[in-house]
C-alpha positions in Angstrom: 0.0 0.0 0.0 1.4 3.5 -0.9 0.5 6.5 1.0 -2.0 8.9 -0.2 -2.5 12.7 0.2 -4.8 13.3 3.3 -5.8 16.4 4.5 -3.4 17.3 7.5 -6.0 19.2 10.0 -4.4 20.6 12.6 -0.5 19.8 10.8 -1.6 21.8 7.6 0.8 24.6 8.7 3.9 22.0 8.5 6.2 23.1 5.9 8.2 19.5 5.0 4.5 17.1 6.0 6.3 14.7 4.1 8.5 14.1 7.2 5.0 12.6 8.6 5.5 10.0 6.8 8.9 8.9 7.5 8.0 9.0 10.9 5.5 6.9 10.3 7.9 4.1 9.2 9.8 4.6 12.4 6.5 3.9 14.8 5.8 1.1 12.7 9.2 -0.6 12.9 9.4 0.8 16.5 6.2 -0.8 17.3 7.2 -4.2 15.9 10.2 -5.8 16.5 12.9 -3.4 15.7 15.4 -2.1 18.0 14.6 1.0 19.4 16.3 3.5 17.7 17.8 1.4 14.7 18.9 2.1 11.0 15.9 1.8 8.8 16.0 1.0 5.1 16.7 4.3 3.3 14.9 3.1 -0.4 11.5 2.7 0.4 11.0 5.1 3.4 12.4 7.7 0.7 9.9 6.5 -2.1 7.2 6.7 0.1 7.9 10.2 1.4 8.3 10.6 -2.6 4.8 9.5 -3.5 3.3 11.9 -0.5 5.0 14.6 -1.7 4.1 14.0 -5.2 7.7 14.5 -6.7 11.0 15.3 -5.5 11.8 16.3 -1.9 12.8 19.8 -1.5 16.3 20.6 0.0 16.9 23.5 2.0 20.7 22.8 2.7 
């Protein structure tokens, strides 16, 4: 399953909400059997943050 665009309620004034969903692949791992605190797999926490977003991730550095 791929995340969708939701409305954000009371986030809308967050200005990366992608980054929602990338902690949403920590509480899920977190909440399973992963260490707390562990590396993640970079590839599809990045696609999915991806798909939210719609296109690339901006870069403020």
């Amino acid at each position: 399953m791929r995340p969708t665009r939701q409305p954000l309620g009371p986030y809308q004034h967050l200005t990366e909400p992608e980054r929602l969903v990338g902690n949403l692949h920590r509480a899920y791992a977190e909440h399973g059997d992963a260490v707390l605190g562990a590396e993640l797999p970079t590839h599809p926490t990045l696609a999915d943050m991806i798909t939210f977003n719609q296109g690339p991730l901006p870069c403020g550095a």
